[in-house]
N, C-alpha and C positions, 0 to 999 in steps of 0.2 A: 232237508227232509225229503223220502223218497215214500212214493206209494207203493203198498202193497202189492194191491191189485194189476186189474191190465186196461189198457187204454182201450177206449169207444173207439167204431168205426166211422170216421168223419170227422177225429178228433185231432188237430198237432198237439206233434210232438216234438220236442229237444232231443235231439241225438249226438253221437262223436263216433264217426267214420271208424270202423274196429278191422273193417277186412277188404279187400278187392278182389272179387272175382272177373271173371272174364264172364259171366250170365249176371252179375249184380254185386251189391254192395250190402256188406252186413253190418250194424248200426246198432251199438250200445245205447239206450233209451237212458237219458240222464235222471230221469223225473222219476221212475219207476223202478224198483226192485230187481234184480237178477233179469232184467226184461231185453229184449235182442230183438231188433226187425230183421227185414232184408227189402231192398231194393232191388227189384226186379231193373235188368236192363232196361227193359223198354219204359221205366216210369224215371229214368235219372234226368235225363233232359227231353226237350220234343222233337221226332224228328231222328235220323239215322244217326245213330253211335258208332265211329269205327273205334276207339277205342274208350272204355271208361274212364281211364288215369286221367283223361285230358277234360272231363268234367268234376273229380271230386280228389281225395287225395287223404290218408291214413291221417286220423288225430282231428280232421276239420268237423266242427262245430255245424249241424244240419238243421233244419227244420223241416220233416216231412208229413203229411197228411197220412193219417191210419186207413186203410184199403178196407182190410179184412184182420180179424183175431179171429182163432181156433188157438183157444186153450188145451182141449184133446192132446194137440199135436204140438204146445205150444211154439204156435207158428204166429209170427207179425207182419203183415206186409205193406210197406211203406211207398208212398209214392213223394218222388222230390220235386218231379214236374208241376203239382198242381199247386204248388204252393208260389203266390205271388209275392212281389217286394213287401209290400204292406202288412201283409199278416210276418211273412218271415221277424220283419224287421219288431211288429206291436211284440211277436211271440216272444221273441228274445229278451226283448226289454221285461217284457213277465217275467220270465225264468231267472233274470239277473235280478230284478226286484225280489223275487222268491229267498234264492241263495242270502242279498240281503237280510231279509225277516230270519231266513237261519239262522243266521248270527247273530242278530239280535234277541230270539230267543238264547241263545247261550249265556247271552250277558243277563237275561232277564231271570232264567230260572239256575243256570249256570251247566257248565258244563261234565259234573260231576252225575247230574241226575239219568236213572235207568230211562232204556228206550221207552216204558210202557209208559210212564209218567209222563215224558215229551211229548209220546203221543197224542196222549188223553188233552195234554193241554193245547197243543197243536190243532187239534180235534174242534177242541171249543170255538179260539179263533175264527178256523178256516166255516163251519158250521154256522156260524153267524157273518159274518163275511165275506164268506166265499174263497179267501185266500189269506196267508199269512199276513206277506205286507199290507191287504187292504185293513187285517184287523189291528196289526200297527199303527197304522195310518190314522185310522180314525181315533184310537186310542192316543194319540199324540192331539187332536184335535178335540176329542169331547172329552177324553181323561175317563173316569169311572165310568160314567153314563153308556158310553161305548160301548163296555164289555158285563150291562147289567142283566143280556140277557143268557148268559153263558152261566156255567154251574162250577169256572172258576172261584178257590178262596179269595179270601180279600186280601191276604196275602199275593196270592200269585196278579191278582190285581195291580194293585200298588205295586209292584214288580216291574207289569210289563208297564202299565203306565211308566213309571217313571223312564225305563229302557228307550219306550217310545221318544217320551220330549227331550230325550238326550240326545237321538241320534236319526230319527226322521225329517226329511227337510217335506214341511208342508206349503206347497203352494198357495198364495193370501191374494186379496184383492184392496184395494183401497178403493173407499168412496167417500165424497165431502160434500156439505150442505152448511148450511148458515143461519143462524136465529138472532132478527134484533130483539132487544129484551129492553124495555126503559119503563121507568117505574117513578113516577111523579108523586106516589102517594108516602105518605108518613114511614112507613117499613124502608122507602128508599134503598141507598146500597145493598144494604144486609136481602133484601128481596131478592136484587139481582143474585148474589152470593149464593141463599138458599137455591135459586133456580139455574146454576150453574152446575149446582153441588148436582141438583134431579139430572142436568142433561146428562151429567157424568156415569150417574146409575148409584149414586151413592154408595160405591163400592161391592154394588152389588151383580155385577157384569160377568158373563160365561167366560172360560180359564181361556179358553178361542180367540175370544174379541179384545181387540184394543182398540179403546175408545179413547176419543182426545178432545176436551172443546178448551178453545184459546182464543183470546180476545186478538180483534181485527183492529177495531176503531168505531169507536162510538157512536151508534147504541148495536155493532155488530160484531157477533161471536163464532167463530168456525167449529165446527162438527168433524172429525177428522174420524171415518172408522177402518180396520182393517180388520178382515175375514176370511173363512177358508172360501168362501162364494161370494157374487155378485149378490143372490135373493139372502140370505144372510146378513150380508153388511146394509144393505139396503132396510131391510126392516131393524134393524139395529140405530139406524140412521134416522128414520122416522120415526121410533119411539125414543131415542133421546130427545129429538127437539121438541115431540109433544110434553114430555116430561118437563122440558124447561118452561113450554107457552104455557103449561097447566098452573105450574108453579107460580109463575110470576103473574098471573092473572088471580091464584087466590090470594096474592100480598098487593091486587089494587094496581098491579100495570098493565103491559100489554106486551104480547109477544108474538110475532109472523115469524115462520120458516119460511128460507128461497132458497134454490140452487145454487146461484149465480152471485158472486159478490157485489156487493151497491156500494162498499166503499173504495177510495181512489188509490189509497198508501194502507201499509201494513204497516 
């Protein structure tokens, strides 16, 4: 997907090296519609040019910072010196993330549908997200909830959701904690059982989280959670084990959460 419009000044941009001159460099704008910069000589690198060829070279993939737009004239001027490794390198990886969410839009709404339609939906996405892949992203990670504030059908929904957790890979976090649980009174096993069932969430855990609790060695049980974040897993973590010590406390036991395992062998 290409924007309309024209880039900010202060803004990178994605380019592909279209011309050499002997005063600069002319620059097809990847991101943007029918859009053309130019790099002035003096902004390709820092410091005396005797020749340009020996800094950049036809078809090469650029990163340059926006100078100045004049639409009027539609004139873009680029500078490539100001652009450090770091952002070169963050911008790139945008732009290929982008390209990606393209394609996954295609599979998601397909690729038989008119430009207005992609946009509109495109629109929604990037409008609450800010960009394609982040609204993938998150759509692979919260699922509906994600795209609840978008004026998407529930159609095009269930769409991209599904697109999403077929084909985005989301970064997870694992964290682990431990609850002994023993239960002296009458209710006995089945208490522990019940309060095993609570840490678990009794099936009732976000599409996100994978939660796991597995006995250690007695009377201790591991908490095993995996999430898209650290604060995440971590409150997910502590409300499973409160669920179990709640549990097993109104069937007549007793239950501590700890970090640190207290038993010897698994």
């Amino acid at each position: 997907m290409k924007f309309s419009g024209w880039p900010d000044a202060g803004e990178l941009v994605v380019g592909k090296i279209d011309e050499i001159e002997d005063f600069g460099v002319f620059v097809d704008l990847e991101e943007y519609e029918d859009k053309r910069g130019l790099i002035h000589i003096s902004e390709v690198a820092s410091g005396w040019i005797k020749n340009v060829r020996d800094h950049v070279r036809e078809g090469q993939i650029v990163v340059c910072k926006v100078l100045d737009v004049d639409e009027g004239h539609e004139q873009i001027d680029l500078s490539l010196k100001d652009v450090n490794d770091h952002q070169r390198s963050e911008k790139i990886q945008q732009w290929k993330n982008e390209q990606k969410a393209d394609n996954w839009m295609d599979l998601a709404v397909g690729e038989e549908i008119d430009d207005e339609e992609y946009t509109a939906i495109a629109t929604e996405l990037i409008g609450v997200h800010g960009s394609l892949y982040d609204g993938f992203k998150q759509a692979a990670i919260h699922g509906e909830e994600a795209l609840s504030d978008t004026d998407l059908s529930a159609d095009e929904i269930d769409a991209i959701v599904e697109t999403a957790r077929e084909n985005v890979s989301v970064p997870y976090v694992t964290v682990t904690g431990y609850v002994d649980l023993e239960n002296p009174s009458p209710s006995g096993v089945d208490g522990i059982r019940k309060a095993l069932e609570a840490g678990q969430g009794n099936g009732d855990i976000p599409d996100e989280i994978d939660l796991e609790v597995s006995y250690v060695g007695a009377p201790e049980y591991r908490i095993k959670v995996k999430a898209p974040n650290y604060k995440t897993a971590e409150s997910q973590l502590e409300a499973s084990a409160d669920r179990a010590v709640t549990t097993i406390e109104s069937h007549g036991g007793e239950g501590e959460f700890h970090r640190e395992r207290r038993t010897d062998d698994e």
